[in-house]
SEMI-841265 format. One record per residue (C-alpha): residue number from 1; x, y, z. Coordinates in steps of 0.1 Angstrom, whole numbers, plus 5000, padded with zeros to 4 digits. Each point is the difference from the previous one (the first is absolute). Example, Ala and Ser with C-alpha at 12.3 -4.5 7.8 and 13.67 -1.06 7.14 Angstrom:
// SEMI-841265
num/X/Y/Z
1/5123/4955/5078
2/5014/5034/4993
This chain:
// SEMI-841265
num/X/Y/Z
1/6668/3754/2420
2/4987/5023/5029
3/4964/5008/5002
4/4982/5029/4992
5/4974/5011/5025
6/4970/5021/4987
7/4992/4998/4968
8/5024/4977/4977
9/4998/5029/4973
10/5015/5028/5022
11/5038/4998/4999
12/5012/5024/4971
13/5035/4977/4997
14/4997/4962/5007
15/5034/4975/4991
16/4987/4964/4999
17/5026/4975/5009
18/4991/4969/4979
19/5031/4981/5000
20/5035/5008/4991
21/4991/5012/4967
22/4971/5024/5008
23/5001/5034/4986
24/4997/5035/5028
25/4973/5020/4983
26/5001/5038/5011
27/4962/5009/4987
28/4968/5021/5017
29/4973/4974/4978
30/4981/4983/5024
31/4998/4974/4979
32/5039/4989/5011
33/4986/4992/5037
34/4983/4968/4981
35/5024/4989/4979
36/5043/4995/4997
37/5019/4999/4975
38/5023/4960/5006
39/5029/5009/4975
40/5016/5035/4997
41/5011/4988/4964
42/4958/4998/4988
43/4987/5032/5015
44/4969/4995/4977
45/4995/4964/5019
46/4978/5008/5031
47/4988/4973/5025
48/4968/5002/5017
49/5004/5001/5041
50/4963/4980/5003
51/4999/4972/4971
52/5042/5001/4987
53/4985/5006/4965
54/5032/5015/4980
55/4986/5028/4978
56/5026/5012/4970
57/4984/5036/4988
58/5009/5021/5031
59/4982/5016/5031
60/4964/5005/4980
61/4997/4964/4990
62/5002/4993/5036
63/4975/5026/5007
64/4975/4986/4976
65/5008/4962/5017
66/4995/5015/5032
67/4965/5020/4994
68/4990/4969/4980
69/4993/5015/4968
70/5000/4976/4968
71/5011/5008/4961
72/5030/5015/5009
73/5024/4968/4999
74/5004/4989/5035
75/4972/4983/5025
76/4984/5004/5029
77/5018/4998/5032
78/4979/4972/5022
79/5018/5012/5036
80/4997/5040/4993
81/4984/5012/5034
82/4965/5021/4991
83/5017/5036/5011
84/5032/4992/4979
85/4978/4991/4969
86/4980/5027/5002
87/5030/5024/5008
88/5014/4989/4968
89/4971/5003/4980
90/4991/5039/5015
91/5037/5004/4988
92/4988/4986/4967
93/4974/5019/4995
94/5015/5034/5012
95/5025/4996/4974
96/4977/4989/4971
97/4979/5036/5012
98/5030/5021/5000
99/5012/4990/4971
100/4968/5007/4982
101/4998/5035/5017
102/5033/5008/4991
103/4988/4991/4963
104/4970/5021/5002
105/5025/5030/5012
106/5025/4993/4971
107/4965/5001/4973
108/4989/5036/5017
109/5034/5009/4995
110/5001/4990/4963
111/4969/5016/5000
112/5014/5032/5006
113/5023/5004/4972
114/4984/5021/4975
115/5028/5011/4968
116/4967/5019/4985
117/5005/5031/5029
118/5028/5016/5014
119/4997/5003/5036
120/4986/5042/4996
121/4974/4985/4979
122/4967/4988/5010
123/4970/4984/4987
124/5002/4966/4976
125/5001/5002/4959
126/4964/4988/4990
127/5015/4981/4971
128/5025/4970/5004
129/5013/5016/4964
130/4998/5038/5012
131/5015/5015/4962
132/4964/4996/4982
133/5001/5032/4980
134/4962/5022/4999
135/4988/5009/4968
136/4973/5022/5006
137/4972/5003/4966
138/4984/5030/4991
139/4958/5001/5003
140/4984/4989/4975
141/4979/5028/4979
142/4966/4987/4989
143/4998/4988/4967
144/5025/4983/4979
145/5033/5003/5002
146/5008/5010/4966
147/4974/5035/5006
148/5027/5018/5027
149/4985/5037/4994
150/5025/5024/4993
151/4994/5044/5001
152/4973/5011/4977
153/4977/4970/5002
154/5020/4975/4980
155/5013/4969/5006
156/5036/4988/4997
157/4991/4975/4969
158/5000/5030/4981
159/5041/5012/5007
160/5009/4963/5010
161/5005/4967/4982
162/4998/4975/5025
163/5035/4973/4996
164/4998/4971/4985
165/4998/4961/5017
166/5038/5003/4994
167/5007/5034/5017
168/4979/4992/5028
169/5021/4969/5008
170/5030/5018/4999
171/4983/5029/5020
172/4994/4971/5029
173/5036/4984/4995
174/5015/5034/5011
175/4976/5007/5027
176/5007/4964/5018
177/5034/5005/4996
178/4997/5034/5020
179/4984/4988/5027
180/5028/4970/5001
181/5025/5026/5007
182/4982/5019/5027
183/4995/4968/5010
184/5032/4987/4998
185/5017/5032/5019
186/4968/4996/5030
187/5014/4963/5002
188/5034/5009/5002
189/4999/5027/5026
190/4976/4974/5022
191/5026/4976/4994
192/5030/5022/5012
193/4978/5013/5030
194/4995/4958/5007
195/5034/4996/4994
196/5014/5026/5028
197/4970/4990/5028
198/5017/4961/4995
199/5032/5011/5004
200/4990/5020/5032
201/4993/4963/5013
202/5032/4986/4991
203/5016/5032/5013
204/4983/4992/5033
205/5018/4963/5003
206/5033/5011/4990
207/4996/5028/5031
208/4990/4975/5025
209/5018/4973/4994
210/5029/5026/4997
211/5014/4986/4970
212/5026/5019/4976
213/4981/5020/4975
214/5031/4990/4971
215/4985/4962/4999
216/4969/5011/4981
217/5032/4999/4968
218/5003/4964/5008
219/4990/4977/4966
220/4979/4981/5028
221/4981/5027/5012
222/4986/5011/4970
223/4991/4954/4995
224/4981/5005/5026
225/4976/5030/4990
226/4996/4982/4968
227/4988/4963/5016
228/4976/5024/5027
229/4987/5016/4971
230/4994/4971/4981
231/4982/4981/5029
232/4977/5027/5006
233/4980/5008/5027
234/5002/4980/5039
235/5034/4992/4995
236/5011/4980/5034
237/5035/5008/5005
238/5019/4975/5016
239/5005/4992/5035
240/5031/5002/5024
241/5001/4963/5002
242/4997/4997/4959
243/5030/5026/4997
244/5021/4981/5024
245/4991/4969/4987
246/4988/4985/4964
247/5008/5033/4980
248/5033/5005/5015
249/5005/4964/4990
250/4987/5003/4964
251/5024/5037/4998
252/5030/4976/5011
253/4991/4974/4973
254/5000/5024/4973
255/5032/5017/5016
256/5022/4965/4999
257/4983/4995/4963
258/5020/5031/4994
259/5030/4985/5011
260/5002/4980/4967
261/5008/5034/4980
262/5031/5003/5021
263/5009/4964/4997
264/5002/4997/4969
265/5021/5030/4997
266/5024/4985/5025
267/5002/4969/4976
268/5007/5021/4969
269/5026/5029/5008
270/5008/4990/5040
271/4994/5024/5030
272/5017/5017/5032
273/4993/4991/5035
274/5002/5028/5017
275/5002/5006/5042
276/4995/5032/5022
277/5005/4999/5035
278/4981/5028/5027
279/4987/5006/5030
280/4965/5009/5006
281/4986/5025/5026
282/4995/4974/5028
283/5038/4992/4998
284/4993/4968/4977
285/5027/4989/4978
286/4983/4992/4966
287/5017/4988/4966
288/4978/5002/4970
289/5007/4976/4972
290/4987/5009/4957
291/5008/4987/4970
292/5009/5024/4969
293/4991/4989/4966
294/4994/5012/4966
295/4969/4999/5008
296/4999/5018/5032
297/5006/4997/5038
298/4983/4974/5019
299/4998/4998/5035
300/5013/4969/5021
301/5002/5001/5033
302/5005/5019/5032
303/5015/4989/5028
304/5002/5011/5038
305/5033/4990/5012
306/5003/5025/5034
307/5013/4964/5017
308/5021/4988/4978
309/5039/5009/4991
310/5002/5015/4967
311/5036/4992/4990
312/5010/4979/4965
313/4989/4973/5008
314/4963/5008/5009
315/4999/5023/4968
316/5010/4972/4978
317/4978/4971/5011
318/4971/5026/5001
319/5006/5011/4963
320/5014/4961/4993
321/4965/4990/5007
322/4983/5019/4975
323/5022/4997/4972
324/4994/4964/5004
325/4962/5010/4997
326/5001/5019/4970
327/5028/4978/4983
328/5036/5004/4997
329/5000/4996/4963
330/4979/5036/4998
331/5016/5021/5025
332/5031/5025/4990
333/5008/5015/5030
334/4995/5010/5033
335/4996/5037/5007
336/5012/5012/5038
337/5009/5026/5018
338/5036/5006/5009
339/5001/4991/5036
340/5032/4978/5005
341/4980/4973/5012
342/4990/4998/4964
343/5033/4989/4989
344/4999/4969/5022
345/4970/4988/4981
346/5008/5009/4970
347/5029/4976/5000
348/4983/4970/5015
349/4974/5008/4974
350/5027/4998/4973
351/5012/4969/5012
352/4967/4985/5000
353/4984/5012/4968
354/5032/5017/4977
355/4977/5010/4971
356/4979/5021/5022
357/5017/5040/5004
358/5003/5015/5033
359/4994/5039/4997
360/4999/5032/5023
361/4975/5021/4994
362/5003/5034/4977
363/4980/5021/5015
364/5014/4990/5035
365/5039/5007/4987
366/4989/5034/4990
367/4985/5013/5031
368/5032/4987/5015
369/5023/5024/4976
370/4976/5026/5007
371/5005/4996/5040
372/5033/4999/4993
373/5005/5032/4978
374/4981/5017/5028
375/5025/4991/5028
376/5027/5023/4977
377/5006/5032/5023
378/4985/5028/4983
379/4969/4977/4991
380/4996/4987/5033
381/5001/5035/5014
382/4973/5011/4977
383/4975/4971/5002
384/5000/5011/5040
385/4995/5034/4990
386/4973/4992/4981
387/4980/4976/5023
388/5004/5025/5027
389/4983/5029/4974
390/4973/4974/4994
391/4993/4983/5036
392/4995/5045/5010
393/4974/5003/4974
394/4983/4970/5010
395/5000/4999/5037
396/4978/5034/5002
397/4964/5001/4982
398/4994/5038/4995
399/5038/4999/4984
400/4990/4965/4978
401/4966/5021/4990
402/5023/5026/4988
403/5021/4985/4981
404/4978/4979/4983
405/4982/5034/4990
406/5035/5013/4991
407/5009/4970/4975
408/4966/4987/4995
409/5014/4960/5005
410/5018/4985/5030
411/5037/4987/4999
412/5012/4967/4998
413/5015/4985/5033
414/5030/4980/5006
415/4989/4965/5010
416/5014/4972/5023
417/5005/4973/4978
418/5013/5011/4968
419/5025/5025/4997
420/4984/5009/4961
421/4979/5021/5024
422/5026/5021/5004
423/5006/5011/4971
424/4962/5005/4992
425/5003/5026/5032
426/5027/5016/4982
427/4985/5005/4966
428/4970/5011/5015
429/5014/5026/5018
430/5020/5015/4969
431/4974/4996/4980
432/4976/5026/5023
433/5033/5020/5009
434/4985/5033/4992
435/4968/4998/5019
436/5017/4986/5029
437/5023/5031/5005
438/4970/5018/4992
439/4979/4986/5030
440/5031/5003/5027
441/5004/5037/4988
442/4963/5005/5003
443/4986/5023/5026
444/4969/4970/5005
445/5030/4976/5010
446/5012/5028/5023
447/4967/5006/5018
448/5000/4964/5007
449/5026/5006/5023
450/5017/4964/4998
451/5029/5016/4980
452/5013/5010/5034
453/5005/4968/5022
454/5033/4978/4992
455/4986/4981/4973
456/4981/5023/4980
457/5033/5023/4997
458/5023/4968/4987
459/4972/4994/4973
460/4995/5036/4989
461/5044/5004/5002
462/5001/4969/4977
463/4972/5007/4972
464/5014/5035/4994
465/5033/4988/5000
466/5016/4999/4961
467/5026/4974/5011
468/4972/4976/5017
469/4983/5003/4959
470/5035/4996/4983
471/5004/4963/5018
472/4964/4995/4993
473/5005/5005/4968
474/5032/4975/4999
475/4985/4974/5019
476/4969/4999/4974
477/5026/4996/4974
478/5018/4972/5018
479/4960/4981/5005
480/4978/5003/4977
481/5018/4983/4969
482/5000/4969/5028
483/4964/5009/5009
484/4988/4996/4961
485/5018/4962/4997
486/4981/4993/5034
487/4968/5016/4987
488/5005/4973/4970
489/5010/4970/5021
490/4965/5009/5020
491/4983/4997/4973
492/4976/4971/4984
493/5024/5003/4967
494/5024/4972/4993
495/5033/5016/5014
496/5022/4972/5002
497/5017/5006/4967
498/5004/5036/5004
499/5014/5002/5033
500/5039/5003/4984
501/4990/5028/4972
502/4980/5019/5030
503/5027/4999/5025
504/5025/5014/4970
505/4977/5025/4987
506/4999/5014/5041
507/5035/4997/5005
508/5003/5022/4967
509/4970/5028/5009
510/5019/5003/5034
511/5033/5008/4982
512/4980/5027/4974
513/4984/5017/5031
514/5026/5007/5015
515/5020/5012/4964
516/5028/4966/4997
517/5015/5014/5028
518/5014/4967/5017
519/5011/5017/5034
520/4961/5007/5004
521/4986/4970/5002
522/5026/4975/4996
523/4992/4987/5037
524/4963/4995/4990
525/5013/4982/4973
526/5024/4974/5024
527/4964/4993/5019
528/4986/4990/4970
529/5023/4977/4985
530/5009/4985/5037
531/4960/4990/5007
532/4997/4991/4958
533/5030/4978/4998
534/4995/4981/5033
535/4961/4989/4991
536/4987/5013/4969
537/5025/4986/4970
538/4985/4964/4999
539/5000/4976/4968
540/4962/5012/4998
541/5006/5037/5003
542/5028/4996/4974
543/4980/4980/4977
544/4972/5019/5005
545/5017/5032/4988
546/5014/4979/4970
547/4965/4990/4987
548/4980/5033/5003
549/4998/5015/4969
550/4996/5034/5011
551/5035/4997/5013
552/5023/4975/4979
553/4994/5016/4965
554/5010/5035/5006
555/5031/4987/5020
556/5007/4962/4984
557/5036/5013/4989
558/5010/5008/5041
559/4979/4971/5011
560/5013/4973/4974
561/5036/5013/5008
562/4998/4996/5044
563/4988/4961/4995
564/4984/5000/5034
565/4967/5008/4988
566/5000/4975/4976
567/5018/4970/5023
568/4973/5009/5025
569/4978/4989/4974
570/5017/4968/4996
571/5000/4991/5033
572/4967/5006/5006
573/4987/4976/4973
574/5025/4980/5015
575/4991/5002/5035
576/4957/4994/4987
577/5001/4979/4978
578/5009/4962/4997
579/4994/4987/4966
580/5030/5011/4973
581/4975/4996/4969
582/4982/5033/5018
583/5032/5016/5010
584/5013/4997/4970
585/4963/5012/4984
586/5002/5032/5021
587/5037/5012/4992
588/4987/4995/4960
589/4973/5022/5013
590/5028/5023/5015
591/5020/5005/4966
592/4968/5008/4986
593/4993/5026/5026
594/5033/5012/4994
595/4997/5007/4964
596/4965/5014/4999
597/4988/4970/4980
598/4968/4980/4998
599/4971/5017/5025
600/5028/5022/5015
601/5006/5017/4970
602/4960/5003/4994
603/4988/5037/5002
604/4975/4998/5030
605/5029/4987/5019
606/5024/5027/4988
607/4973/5025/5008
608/4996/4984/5033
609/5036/5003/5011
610/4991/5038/5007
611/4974/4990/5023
612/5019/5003/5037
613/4969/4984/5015
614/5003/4972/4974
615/5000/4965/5018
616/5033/4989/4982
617/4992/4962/5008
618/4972/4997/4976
619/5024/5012/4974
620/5017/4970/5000
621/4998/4959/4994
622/5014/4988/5028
């Protein structure tokens, strides 16, 4: 090791080479000039320079060794040069001071947090209680109180029969319970005026630490409140270290005892793994692995995958591994994306595990057939037309101030990623039509001036064109019945088994919007069926249409007569489970279901078939 000159203590950085094993330590503590730490695996594990005692509590136990102070589990260094110890032990004591000024500063500032005053009041209430109410007596006249003189010399015995032990009770009763209530309401306004002067405090936090004001509707939020409350006053809050460190382990504990919930619901009625690949703002590939259940969606895993090659195989070892985690025997299927690289591993997963489905995702399929209704001519065409109106309103202030006084809201934009986006631009533009032409024709808009450069002319020619609002209008037509079955497949409700009845019910609004006229929308229709066929007609959609309620009943005659529905349910029990005693229990279960017998036929569950955001699972034995 090279020597120091000067003063051992003055090198803000000192790397100790100890062996082959000895750890670099980048750290201004003088304390490191006197010590090194022999294995980069022990940080904790510091070795003295002067005696080789190995000290296993960090840097401050070696301070305490080194300044020669006993009681705090470590001894006395015998070799410590005079100036080192008492370097370490000013160090010590510095330390000790400055912790106990920064505790006196912390009291003062506890000190001065008064919930009796608003900061425009001054002064201190007299009274810890400050609601005692003042009942002032009358002066006493001399003589007895039954003698009160009255005009004319006499006294009030003569017009005035005094109440009884009885009335006089009763007299008192009414009187306390007066004062109560003046009480009660002085108590209740102190109270409120308490209540706002502790929430300026909390106010004050949320500011500086500029935290979202919407997490004050969190469940925990209003925990903690209640705990502060019930501790009372002096409440030390916890530290950085305790945050980072015990309570963040005690919060994980109680987080992976929540885990059993899930379990067990994988156990009982299976789950979905389900992947999503992305890429971050730093460029970082990421794919984020969950598991959908009954009883909700559990988060597995994310994993940074930038360096690796994200073709079949890597997708299927990666979800392999956690389906071998949770258990084969719970998981139904794997949810995707449609990425052709997708395909690859669903096949190898099929050939490793058949009774586990392979599935593309819904909601992913149905941004596709909206991206690919918009690349029809006349929609195309309009979609630009429309994203050039909205990038003009946006890319000037004073015009984006007026319109916002014009409509009172802003407009949706078309995003980058999904293409639903689109469509939200479109509806939001038809659906503030009239105040749009009424802010292009305005003479405000006009004064601006921007209506006469290049760009501001092709906005203003498109808004108050009626052809530009006629293809609006079509495109809409052509979206939205899509945009409400991906609205649904969004959502938190079960929507596995009404995928099929969704898809038809769109097909059919699309058809009635535009009056059965098949040479209307009969190429929207093509894209439909082309995306639906190809990835959304599985055993599990099919069956899943079959067993919903909401949908079999009303249509059993044209379900029982295509047979696919119900052959997709026979595969699927098939494909799941093993044992024939169950198989055959569940396709008794299936007659029953058929016929409306036992619980099927039962009135809550006929009631419930009405129900579209019914979880048809739990309405059967399966």
């Amino acid at each position: 090791m090279a020597q120091q000159s000067g003063n051992p203590s003055s090198a803000a950085s000192v790397s100790v080479e100890a062996g082959p094993k000895q750890a670099g330590i980048n750290s201004d503590d003088p304390a490191w000039a006197h010590c090194f730490c022999p294995d980069i695996t022990k940080k904790h594990h510091l070795r003295c320079k002067y005696c080789d005692k190995v000290c296993t509590a960090g840097i401050t136990r070696i301070k305490y060794h080194l300044a020669g102070i006993k009681g705090f589990n470590t001894t006395k260094c015998q070799k410590v040069p005079s100036p080192v110890q008492q370097e370490m032990f000013d160090l010590l004591t510095k330390k000790t001071s400055e912790k106990e000024q920064k505790n006196k500063e912390k009291e003062v500032a506890r000190a001065e947090v008064d919930i009796e005053n608003s900061d425009c009041e001054s002064g201190s209430e007299g009274s810890d209680h400050g609601n005692n109410v003042l009942v002032v007596k009358p002066k006493e006249t001399t003589g007895s109180s039954s003698s009160r003189s009255v005009a004319g010399g006499h006294t009030i015995d003569k017009y005035y029969k005094p109440p009884s032990i009885e009335e006089s009770a009763s007299m008192t009763q009414r009187v306390i319970k007066l004062s109560n209530k003046v009480q009660t309401t002085l108590t209740t306004q102190k109270r409120e005026e308490r209540r706002n002067r502790t929430c300026e405090y909390i106010c004050q936090w949320f500011y500086e630490a500029s935290i979202p004001h919407n997490t004050v509707t969190l469940p925990s939020f209003a925990h903690m409140l209640e705990a502060i409350g019930q501790f009372g006053r002096s409440l030390k809050g916890p530290s950085p270290y305790e945050m980072s460190g015990s309570f963040l382990q005690k919060r994980k504990e109680k987080v992976m005892d929540g885990f059993k919930e899930h379990k067990e619901s994988w156990e009982l009625t299976g789950c979905s793994i389900m992947t999503d690949a992305w890429t971050d703002r730093k460029g970082r590939g990421v794919m984020n692995l969950v598991v959908h259940s009954a009883h909700g969606v559990l988060f597995l895993d994310s994993v940074e995958c930038s360096g690796d090659r994200k073709d079949g195989k890597y997708i299927f070892e990666l979800v392999d591994r956690y389906i071998e985690e949770i258990g084969e025997q719970h998981v139904v299927q794997v949810v995707t994306d449609n990425a052709s690289v997708n395909t690859t591993a669903a096949s190898l997963l099929t050939a490793k595990r058949p009774s586990i489905f392979w599935n593309g995702c819904a909601a992913h399929c149905l941004d596709l057939m909206l991206e690919d209704i918009g690349k029809l001519g006349p929609v195309e065409e309009t979609i630009a037309n429309a994203r050039q109106v909205t990038v003009f309103l946006y890319a000037h202030t004073r015009v984006l101030d007026l319109m916002r006084k014009f409509l009172n809201r802003d407009l949706v934009r078309s995003g980058v990623t999904r293409f639903a986006t689109a469509y939200l631009n479109l509806k939001s533009l038809l659906d503030n039509k009239k105040e749009l032409v009424r802010l292009f024709k305005s003479n405000e808009m006009e004064q601006l001036g921007y209506l006469k450069q290049a760009k501001g002319k092709k906005a203003s020619k498109v808004i108050i064109s009626e052809t530009f609002w006629k293809n609006v209008d079509i495109a809409v037509n052509y979206f939205e019945p899509l945009a409400n079955v991906l609205r649904r497949m969004d959502s938190d409700v079960p929507s596995m088994g009404f995928f099929h009845g969704l898809m038809l019910e769109a097909k059919k609004e699309i058809s009635q919007r535009f009056d059965n006229d098949k040479s209307r929308f009969i190429e929207v229709w093509d894209i439909i069926d082309k995306r639906w066929d190809n990835k959304l007609k599985t055993l599990l959609h099919l069956a899943g249409y079959y067993l919903n309620p909401y949908y079999y009943y009303p249509n059993k005659q044209e379900i029982e007569s295509d047979g696919s529905f119900r052959a997709g349910v026979i595969s699927c029990i098939d494909k799941l489970v093993d044992d024939e005693d169950i198989q055959d229990k569940i396709i008794e279960e299936l007659n029953l279901y058929q016929d409306q017998h036992g619980s099927f036929g039962h009135e809550i569950a006929v009631r419930q078939r009405k129900n579209k955001n019914f979880n048809p699972g739990s309405d059967l034995n399966m």
